[in-house]
Each structure stands twice: as C-alpha cells, then as structure tokens.
C-alpha positions, 0 to 999 in steps of 0.5 A: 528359163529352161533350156537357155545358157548364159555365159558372162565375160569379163575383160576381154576386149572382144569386138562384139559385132565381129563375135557376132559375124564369128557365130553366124560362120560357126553356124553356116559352117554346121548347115544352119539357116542364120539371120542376124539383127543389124548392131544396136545399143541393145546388142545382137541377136542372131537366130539359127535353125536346121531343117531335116530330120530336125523339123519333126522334133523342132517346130519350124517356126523354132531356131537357136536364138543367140543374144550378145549384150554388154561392151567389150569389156563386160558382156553376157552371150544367152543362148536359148530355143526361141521363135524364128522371127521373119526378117530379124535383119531389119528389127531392132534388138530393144524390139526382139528383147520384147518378142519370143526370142526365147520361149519355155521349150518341150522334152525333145527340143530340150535335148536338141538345145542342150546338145547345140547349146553345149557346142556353141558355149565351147565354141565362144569361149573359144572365139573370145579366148 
C-alpha cells in the first residue's frame, strides 16, 4: 500500500501490550488524540490524530493507524493513514483487520504520513531496542 510502513522484529522479547501503551505515550507526548483496541490474539490497533492546521490536509475522519501483531518473539508494526474508527476501545482487532484501517492516501497526506511515519518508525525501534 501506499504510504504504509512495515517494520519486522525478531528476537526481542518485547512486551507487546506495554509497546502499545509505550506508542500511545509518544503520541499524547506530540499533541495527538489517541485510542486504542483492547488486547487480542489478533494484536493491537491504536489510532492517532491531530487537529489544527493539519484538518485542511487531512480529512477529519482520518488518523495514523498503528497495528502490532505477532509474539514477542516475532512480530510486524504496520503504520499507515487509515479511517478513524469511533470507539476503537471496544472493537475487536480481528474486526478493524476487515475495516478501513488503512486506506490508499492523496498527495498531501502522503507527505504528512511519511513525515510522521519516519518519526514513529525511529521511535519503536528505539522502544523495542
């Protein structure tokens, strides 16, 4: 897809659910609205977004879309614009993985999502180690 950023780890030992809390900081810490799906075979799913000057490039309904899946062991971060889904604290990730998660982005969000993207990759392998 374009726009979206996968990032594959191997051997770490990493507490996924306490990555996810670690993200969702990061983004409060930058002024972001976050949510976040409750824990699930499936993964994780957190969403972000940012009003301001940013609601004429993004669409409001838009938000940075986080999804964690694996073990500790062996698991993907994907990062990608996607539909702010209301309520994302009481669906199910198998349920989002069927939704608008992610979505084909324009020329404007395209450079937003890079940017915040490029951030964001930096800063988990900087949490996982």
């Amino acid at each position: 897809m374009i726009g979206e950023k996968i990032q594959q780890f191997q051997g770490k030992h990493t507490d996924l659910g306490g990555l996810q809390s670690q993200i969702e900081a990061y983004f409060k810490s930058e002024g972001f609205t976050v949510q976040s799906s409750p824990a699930s075979p499936h993964g994780y799913a957190i969403q972000a977004k940012k009003g301001g000057f940013l609601a004429g490039i993004i669409d409001a309904d838009r938000a940075l879309s986080v999804l964690i899946s694996g073990d500790p062991d062996d698991f993907t971060v994907r990062t990608g614009v996607g539909k702010w889904v209301e309520h994302l604290g009481v669906a199910a990730v198998e349920t989002l993985l069927l939704s608008e998660l992610f979505l084909l982005v324009d020329v404007a969000e395209m450079a937003w999502n890079v940017e915040i993207e490029g951030k964001l990759a930096k800063k988990v392998e900087a949490l996982v180690g």
